[in-house]
C-alpha positions in Angstrom: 53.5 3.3 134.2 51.4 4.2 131.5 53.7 6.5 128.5 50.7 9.3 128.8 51.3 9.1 132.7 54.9 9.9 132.3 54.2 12.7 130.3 51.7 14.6 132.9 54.3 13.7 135.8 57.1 15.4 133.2 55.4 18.4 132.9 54.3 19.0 136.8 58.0 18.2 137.5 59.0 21.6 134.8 56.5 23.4 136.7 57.9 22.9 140.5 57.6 25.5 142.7 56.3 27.6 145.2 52.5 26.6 144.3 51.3 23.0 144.3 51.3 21.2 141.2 48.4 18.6 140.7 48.7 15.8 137.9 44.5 15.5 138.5 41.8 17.5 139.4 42.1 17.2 143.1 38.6 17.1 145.6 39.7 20.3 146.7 41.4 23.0 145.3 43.4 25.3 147.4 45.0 28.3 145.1 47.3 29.0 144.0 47.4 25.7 142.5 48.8 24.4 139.4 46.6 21.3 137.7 48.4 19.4 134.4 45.0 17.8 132.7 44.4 16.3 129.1 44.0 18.9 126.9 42.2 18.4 123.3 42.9 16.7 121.0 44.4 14.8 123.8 46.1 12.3 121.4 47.2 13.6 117.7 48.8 12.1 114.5 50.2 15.5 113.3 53.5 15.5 111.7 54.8 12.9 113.8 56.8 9.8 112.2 54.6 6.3 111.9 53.7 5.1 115.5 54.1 8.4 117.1 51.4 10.8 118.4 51.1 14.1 119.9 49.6 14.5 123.3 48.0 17.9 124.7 48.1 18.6 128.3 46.1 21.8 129.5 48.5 23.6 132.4 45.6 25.2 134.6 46.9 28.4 137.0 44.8 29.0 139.8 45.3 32.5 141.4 45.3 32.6 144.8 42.7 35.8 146.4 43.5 39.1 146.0 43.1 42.6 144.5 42.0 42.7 141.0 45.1 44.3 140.2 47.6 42.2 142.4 46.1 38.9 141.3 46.0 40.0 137.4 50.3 40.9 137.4 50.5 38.0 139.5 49.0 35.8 136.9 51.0 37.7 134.1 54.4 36.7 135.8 53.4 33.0 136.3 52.4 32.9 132.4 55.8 34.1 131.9 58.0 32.0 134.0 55.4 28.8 133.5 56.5 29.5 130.3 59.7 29.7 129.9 59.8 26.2 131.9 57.9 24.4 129.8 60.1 25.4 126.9 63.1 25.4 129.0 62.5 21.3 129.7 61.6 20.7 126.0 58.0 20.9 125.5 56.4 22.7 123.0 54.0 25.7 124.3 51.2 25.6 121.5 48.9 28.2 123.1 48.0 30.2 126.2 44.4 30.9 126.6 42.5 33.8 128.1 42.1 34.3 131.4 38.8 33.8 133.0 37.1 33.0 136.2 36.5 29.3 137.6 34.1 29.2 139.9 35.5 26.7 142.1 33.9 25.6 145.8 32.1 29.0 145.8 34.5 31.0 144.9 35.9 32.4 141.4 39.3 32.2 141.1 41.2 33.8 138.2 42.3 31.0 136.2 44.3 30.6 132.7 45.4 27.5 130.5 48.3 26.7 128.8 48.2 24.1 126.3 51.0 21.8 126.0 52.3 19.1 123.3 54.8 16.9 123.4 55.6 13.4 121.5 54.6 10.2 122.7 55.0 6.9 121.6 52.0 4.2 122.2 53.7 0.6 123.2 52.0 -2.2 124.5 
């Protein structure tokens, strides 16, 4: 399995829990969902040693419907605990983005991204 592959399956596994957590964009989205996609710069030399590289990973939170209100503290709680995961299971939380709305199958659906780095090492 590719090291970059490991990585994405890593993070979905520190982000387990009561919403499904995709490691691609699936065909259809049903929130709330959870999507771990390349972020960008997807691969990095920045303050690694030789050989080494930094990968992003953009962690994608998909609210589920509801009240403006409900949905908005919903999203603040799962920014917290999504979190704290992450950094619980060692990688490094570089950024968490604003919320906005993804208009996804006709729908928008309050989304926000949290960008994710961890070390990888290229081997052939």
């Amino acid at each position: 399995m590719a090291v970059l592959t490991e990585a994405r399956e890593d993070i979905a596994a520190a982000l387990a829990g009561a919403d499904p957590v995709h490691t691609f964009v699936p065909d259809r989205i049903v929130p709330p969902a959870v999507l771990v996609v390349p972020g960008s710069p997807y691969l990095a030399q920045e303050a690694q040693p030789i050989g080494s590289l930094t990968a992003r990973f953009d962690v994608w939170m998909v609210m589920g419907a509801g009240t403006n209100e409900t949905v908005t503290t919903a999203l603040d709680e799962q920014i917290e605990n999504r979190a704290d995961a992450l950094s619980a299971a060692g990688f490094g939380v570089e950024e968490i983005g604003q919320p906005f709305l993804w208009t996804v199958q006709g729908a928008q659906l309050l989304t926000v991204t949290i960008t994710v780095t961890t070390p990888v090492t290229l081997t052939k």
